[in-house]
C-alpha positions in Angstrom: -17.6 250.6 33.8 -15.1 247.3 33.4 -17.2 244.5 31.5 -17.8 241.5 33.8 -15.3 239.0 33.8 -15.3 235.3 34.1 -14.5 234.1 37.6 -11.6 232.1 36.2 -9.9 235.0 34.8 -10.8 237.1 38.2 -8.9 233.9 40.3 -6.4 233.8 37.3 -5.4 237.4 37.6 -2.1 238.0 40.1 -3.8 240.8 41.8 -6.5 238.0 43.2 -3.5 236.2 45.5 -1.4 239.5 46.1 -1.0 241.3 49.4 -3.2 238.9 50.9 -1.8 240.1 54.1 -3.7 243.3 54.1 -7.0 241.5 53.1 -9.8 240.9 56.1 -10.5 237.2 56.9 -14.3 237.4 55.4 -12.7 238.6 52.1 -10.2 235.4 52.1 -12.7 233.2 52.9 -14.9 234.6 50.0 -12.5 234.2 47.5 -11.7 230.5 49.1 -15.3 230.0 48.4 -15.0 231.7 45.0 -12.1 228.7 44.0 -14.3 225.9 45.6 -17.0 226.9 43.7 -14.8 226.7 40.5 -13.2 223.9 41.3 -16.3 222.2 41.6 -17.5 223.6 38.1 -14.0 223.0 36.4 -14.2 219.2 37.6 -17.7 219.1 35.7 -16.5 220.0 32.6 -13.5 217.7 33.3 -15.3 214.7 34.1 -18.1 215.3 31.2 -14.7 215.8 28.6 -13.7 212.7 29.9 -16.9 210.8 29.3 -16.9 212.2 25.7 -13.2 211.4 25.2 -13.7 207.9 26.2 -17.4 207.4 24.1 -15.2 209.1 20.9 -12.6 206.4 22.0 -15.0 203.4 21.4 -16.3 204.8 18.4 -12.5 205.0 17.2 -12.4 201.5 18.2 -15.6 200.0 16.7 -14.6 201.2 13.4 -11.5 200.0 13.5 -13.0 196.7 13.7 -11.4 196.1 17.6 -14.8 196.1 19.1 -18.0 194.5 17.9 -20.5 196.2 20.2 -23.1 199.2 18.8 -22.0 202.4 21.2 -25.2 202.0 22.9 -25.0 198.2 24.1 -21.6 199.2 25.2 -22.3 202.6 27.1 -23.2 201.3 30.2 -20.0 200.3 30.7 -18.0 203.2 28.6 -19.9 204.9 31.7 -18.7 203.3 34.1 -15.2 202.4 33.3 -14.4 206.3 32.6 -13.6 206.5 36.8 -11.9 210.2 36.9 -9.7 210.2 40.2 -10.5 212.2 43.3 -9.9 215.8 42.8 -9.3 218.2 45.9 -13.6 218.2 45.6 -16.1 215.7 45.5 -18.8 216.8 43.0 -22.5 216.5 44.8 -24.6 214.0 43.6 -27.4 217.0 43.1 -25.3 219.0 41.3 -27.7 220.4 38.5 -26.5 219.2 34.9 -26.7 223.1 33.6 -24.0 225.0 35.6 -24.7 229.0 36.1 -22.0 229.3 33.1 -22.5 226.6 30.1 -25.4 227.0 28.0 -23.9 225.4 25.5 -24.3 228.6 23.0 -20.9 230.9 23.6 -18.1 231.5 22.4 -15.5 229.3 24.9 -13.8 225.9 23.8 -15.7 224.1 26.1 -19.2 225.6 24.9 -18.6 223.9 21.9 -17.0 220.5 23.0 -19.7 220.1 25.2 -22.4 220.2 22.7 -25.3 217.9 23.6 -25.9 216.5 19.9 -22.3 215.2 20.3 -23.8 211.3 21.0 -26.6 211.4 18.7 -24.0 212.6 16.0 -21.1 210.0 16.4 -22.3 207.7 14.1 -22.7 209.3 11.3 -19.3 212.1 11.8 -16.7 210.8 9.0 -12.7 210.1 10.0 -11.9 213.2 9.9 -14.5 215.4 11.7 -14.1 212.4 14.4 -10.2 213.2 14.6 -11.1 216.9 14.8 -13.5 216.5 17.8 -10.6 214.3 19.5 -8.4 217.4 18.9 -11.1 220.1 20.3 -11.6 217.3 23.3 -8.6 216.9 24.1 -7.4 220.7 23.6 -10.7 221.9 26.1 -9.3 219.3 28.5 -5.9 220.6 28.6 -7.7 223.8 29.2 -9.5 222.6 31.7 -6.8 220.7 33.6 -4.8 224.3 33.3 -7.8 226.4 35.3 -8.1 224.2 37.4 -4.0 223.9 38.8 -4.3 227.7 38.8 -7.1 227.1 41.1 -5.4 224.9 43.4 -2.3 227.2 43.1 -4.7 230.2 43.9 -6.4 227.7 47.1 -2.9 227.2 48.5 -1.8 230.8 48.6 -5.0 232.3 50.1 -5.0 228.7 52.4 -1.9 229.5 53.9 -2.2 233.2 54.8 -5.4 232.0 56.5 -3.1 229.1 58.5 -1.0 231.7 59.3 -3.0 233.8 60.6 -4.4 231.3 63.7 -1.1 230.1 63.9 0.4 233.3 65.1 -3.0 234.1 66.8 -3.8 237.3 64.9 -7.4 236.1 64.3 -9.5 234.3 66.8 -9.6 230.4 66.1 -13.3 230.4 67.6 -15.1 231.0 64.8 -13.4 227.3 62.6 -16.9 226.1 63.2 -18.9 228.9 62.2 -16.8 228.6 58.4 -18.2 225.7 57.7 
């Protein structure tokens, strides 16, 4: 039996976009649903790599002298100024904060950059293990943004064999609603 794998390397893998000609609509749609799903999940890591990038930021900052605030006075607005732009999905506001696939315990970059300690510990992390958490941050985000345009590339391919098929009326346009 093949070991599970991840759903990124399943949407990764060129077998998930080829001969999508031959696939029936249900199957296209599930693995539409399959790269909204991740899309979704890869924007949460994004936007919580951000957030971390920008708090390691200030901290660069405040010790260089250029800001006088303590982190915490000034994380309200770290918070709020750390505005990620639209992505292809709006994240819900009741998404839960522990995704199906983060425990924050394995082996992946982002398992690691994404430790919750990592705002207690700023303070007290020396020059160099700051520079080396802006390298893993900024490495995981890279990452991140990579998945995620495979994604969209993935999105596109399946999107447009699914276009094609109502424009040329092989599948009946009746059930749009029902997708939704």
């Amino acid at each position: 039996m093949e070991p599970r794998r991840r759903r990124i390397d399943q949407v990764t893998d060129p077998a998930f976009v080829e001969n999508l000609e031959s696939l029936a609509m249900e199957e296209l749609r599930g693995r539409r649903r399959v790269l909204d799903d991740l899309d979704t999940e890869l924007s949460f890591y994004r936007r919580m790599l951000h957030g971390r990038m920008d708090l390691l930021a200030f901290e660069m900052r405040r010790r260089s002298g250029e800001e006088t605030r303590s982190l915490i006075e000034a994380l309200p607005q770290i918070l709020a100024d750390g505005n990620v732009g639209p992505g292809r999905n709006v994240i819900p506001k009741d998404l839960p904060l522990t995704l199906p696939e983060f425990s924050g315990e394995g082996n992946r970059t982002i398992d690691h950059v994404l430790d919750d300690g990592f705002l207690a510990r700023l303070p007290s992390l020396d020059e160099d293990e700051l520079r080396e958490i802006q390298a893993m941050l900024t490495a995981a985000e890279r990452d991140i943004s990579a998945q995620r345009r495979a994604v969209y590339s993935a999105y596109d391919r399946i999107t447009e064999e699914i276009t094609r098929r109502y424009r040329e009326g092989t599948v009946d346009g009746s059930d749009l609603l029902a997708e939704h």
